[in-house]
C-alpha positions in Angstrom: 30.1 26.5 -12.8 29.9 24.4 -16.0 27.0 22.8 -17.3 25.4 19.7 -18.2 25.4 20.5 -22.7 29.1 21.2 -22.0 29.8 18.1 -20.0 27.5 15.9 -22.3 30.0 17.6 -25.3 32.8 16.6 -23.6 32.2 13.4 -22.8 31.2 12.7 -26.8 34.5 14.1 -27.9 36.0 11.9 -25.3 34.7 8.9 -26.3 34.8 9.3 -29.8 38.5 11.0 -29.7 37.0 13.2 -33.6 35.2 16.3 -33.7 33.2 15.8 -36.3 31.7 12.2 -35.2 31.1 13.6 -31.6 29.1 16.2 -33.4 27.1 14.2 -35.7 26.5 11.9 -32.3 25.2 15.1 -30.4 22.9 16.2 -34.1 25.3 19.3 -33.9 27.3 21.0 -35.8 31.2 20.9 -35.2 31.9 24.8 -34.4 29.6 24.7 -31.4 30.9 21.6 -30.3 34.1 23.3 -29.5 32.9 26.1 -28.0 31.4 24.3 -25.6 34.4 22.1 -24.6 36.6 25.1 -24.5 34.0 27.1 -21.9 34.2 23.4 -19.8 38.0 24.1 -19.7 37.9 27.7 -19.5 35.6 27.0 -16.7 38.1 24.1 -14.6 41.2 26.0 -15.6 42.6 23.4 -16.8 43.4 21.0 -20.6 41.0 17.8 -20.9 41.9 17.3 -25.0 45.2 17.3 -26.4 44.5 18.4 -30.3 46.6 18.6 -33.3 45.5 18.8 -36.9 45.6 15.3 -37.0 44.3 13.2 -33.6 42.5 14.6 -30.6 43.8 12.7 -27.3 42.7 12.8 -23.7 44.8 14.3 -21.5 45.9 12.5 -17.8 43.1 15.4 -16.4 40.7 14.3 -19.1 40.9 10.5 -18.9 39.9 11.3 -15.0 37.1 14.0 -15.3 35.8 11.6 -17.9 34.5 9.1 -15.4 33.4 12.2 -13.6 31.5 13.5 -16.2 29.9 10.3 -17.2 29.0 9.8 -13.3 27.4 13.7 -13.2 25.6 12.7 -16.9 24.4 9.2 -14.9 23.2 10.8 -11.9 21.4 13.8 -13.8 19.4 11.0 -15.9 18.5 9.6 -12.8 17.1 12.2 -10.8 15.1 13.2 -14.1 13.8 10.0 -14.3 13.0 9.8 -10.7 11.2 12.7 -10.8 9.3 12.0 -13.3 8.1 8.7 -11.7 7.2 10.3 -8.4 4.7 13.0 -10.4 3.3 10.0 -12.3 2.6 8.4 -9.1 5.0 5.5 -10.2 7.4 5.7 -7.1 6.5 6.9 -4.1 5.7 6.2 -0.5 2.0 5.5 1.3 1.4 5.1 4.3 -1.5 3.1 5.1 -3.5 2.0 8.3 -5.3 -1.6 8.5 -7.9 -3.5 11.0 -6.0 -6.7 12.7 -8.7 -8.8 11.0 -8.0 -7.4 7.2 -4.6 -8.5 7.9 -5.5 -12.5 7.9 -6.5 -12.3 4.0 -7.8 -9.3 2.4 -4.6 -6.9 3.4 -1.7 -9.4 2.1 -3.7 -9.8 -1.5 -4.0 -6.2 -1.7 0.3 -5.7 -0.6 0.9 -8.8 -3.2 -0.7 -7.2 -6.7 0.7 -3.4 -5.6 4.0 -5.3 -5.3 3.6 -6.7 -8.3 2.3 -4.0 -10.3 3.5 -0.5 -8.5 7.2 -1.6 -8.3 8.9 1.5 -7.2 6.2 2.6 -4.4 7.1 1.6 -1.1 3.7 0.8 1.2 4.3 1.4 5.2 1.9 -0.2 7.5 0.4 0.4 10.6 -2.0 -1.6 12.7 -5.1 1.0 13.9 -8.6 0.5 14.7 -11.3 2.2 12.5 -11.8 5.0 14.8 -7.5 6.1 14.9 -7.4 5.3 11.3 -9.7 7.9 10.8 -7.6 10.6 13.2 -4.6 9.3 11.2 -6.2 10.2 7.9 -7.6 13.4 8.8 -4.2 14.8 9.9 -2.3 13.4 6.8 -0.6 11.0 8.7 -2.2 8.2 6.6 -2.4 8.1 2.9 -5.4 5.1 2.9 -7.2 3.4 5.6 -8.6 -0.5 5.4 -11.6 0.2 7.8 -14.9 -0.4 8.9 -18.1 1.6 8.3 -20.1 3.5 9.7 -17.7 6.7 9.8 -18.4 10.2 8.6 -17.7 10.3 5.3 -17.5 13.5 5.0 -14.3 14.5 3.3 -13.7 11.0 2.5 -13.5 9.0 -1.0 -14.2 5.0 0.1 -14.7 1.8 -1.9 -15.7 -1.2 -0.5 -12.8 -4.2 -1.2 -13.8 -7.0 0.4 -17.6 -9.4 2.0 -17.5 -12.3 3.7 -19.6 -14.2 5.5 -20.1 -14.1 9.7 -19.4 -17.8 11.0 -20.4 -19.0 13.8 -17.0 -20.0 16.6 -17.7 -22.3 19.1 -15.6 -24.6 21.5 -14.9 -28.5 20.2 -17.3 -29.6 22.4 -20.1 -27.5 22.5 -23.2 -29.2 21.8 -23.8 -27.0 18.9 -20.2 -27.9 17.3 -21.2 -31.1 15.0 -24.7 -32.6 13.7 -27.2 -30.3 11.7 -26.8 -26.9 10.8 -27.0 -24.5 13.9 -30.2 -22.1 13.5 -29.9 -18.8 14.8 -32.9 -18.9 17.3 -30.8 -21.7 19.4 -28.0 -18.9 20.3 -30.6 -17.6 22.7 -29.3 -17.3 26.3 -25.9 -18.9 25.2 -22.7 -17.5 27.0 -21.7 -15.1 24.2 -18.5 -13.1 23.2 -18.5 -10.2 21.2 -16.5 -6.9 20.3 -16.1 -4.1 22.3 -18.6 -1.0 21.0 -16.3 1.4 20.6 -13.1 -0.2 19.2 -14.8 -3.3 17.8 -18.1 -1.0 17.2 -18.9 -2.0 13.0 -19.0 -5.7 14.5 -20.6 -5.2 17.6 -23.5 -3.4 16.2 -23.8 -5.6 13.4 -23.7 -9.0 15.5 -26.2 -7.1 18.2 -28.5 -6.2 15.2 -28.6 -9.7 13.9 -29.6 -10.9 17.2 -32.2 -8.0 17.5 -34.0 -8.6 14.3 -34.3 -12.8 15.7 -35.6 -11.6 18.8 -33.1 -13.7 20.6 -31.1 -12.4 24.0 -27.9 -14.0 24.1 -25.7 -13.4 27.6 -22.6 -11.3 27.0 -19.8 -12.8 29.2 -17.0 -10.6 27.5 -16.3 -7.7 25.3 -13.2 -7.7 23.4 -11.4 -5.4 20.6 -9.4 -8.5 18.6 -10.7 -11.5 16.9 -7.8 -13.4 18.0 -8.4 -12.7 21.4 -12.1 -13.7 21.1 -11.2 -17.0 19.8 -8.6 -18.0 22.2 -11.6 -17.5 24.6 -13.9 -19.4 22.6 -11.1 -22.7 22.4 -11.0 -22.0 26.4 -14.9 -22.8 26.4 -16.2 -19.2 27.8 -18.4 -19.1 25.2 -19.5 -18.9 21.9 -19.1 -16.4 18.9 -19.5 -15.0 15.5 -16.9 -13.7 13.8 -15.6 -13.0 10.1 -15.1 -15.8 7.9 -11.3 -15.1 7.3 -11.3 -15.7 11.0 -10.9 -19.3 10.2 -7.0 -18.8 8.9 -6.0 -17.8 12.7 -6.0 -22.0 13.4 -7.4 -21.7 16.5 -6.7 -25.1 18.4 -10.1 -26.5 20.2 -12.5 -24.0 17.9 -14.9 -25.2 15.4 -16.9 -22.6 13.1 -19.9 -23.8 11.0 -22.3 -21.4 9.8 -26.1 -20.7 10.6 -28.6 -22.0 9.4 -30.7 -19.3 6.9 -28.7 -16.3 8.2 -27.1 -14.5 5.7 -24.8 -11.4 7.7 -22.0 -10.0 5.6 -19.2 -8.0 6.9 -17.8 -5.4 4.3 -14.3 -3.7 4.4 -13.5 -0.7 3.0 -10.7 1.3 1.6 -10.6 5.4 2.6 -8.7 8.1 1.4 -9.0 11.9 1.5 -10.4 13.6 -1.0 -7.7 16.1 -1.2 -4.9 13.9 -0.6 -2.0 15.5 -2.4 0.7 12.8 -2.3 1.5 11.8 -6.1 1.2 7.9 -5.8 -2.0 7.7 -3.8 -4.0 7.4 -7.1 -2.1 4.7 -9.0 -2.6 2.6 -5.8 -6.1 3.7 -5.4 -7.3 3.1 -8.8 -5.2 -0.4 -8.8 -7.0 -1.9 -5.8 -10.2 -0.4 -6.8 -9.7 -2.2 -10.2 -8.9 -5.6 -8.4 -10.8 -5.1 -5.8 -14.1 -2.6 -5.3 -17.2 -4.5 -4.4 -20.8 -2.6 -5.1 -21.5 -1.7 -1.2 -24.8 -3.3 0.4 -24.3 -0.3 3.1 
């Protein structure tokens, strides 16, 4: 089988159609040069150069394996330089899970700078609550995860990328919906939706602790897992709600949000990897978003 020095010869002698400028082209010496062109016809059995004392001409078999040759020298290069992107971590794929509600702001700023800045690594999403993010990652089939605390941590790298505020949702004409700031001590006994405690648990437990440390008791008329089904309730009028400030780019016909009065509630979302995780782009994505992105966590 011939190799690549003897097709890289070949296609220099080729081109130039002279001996000695192939050679000074390939920083050889001529002697070499020939050798190497005559084990690539030894080796195909058959004539690519047509030489006389005079001219060196391509035969009908050379002018053909030429285009091969350059092809080969093309694709060679290629693969190299592919390889060489995929161990710097600048090509790749990840494959990373996400919370509906990082997807209405937080997610598509993170997608739009690794876009722009990690070119060649292709990002595959997948919609998963914290709790199946976290099964996901454990058995490799997630590179990062845009999740909620608390989770054990153990095994786990996490950086926290994003805080907003909790706004209060409530129906167009609830009485609490225009006129002075709302204070939190006038939620008590209001029809109330919240998450569900295990799918929805970070914001369950942090909405229920808010309401603990007021010593109010709303009435819990539903538990859901998804912000946009809590606010198509709240627009219906079956109560009221506090969700995360990004809520508001969901357009939610018939809901007004407004925020408390004195309360100052912060949901954080982080960004979770493995600690081993062997795949050769995770940390050019990792250290860009922490870069853009890492908040000091208040957890």
């Amino acid at each position: 089988m011939f190799e690549l020095k003897q097709l890289q010869c070949f296609v220099a002698v080729g081109e130039e159609l002279h001996f000695g400028r192939a050679a000074r082209r390939l920083h050889m010496t001529q002697p070499p040069l020939s050798r190497q062109v005559q084990m690539l016809e030894h080796e195909l059995q058959i004539e690519l150069l047509s030489r006389t004392s005079r001219s060196v001409r391509l035969t009908p078999a050379g002018r053909v394996f030429l285009e091969e040759a350059r092809h080969i020298l093309a694709l060679s290069s290629n693969s190299m330089a592919d390889a060489r992107r995929i161990a710097r971590g600048e090509s790749g794929l990840i494959k990373m899970g996400f919370t509906a509600g990082s997807s209405y702001r937080h997610l598509p700023k993170m997608l739009a700078k690794a876009n722009a800045t990690l070119k060649d690594v292709t990002i595959v999403l997948q919609e998963m609550v914290t709790m199946h993010q976290l099964e996901a990652l454990r058995s490799n089939r997630l590179d990062f995860g845009l999740l909620r605390l608390p989770i054990d941590q153990r095994g786990f790298e996490i950086a926290c990328i994003a805080r907003e505020p909790l706004l209060l949702a409530l129906p167009k004409g609830h009485r609490l919906a225009s006129g002075r700031t709302p204070k939190m001590t006038e939620l008590d006994k209001e029809a109330f939706i919240t998450f569900a405690p295990i799918d929805g648990r970070y914001f369950y437990e942090l909405i229920d602790g808010l309401f603990q440390r007021a010593s109010i008791t709303p009435r819990y008329v539903q538990h859901v897992s998804q912000i946009h089904s809590i606010l198509a309730l709240v627009g219906a009028g079956i109560g009221i709600a506090l969700v995360p400030q990004t809520s508001q780019a969901l357009h939610f016909d018939g809901v007004v949000f407004r925020r408390l009065q004195g309360t100052q509630v912060f949901a954080e979302l982080y960004l979770a990897w493995r600690n081993d995780n062997e795949n050769p782009a995770a940390p050019a994505f990792r250290d860009l978003i922490i870069k853009q992105f890492a908040l000091p966590s208040r957890q």
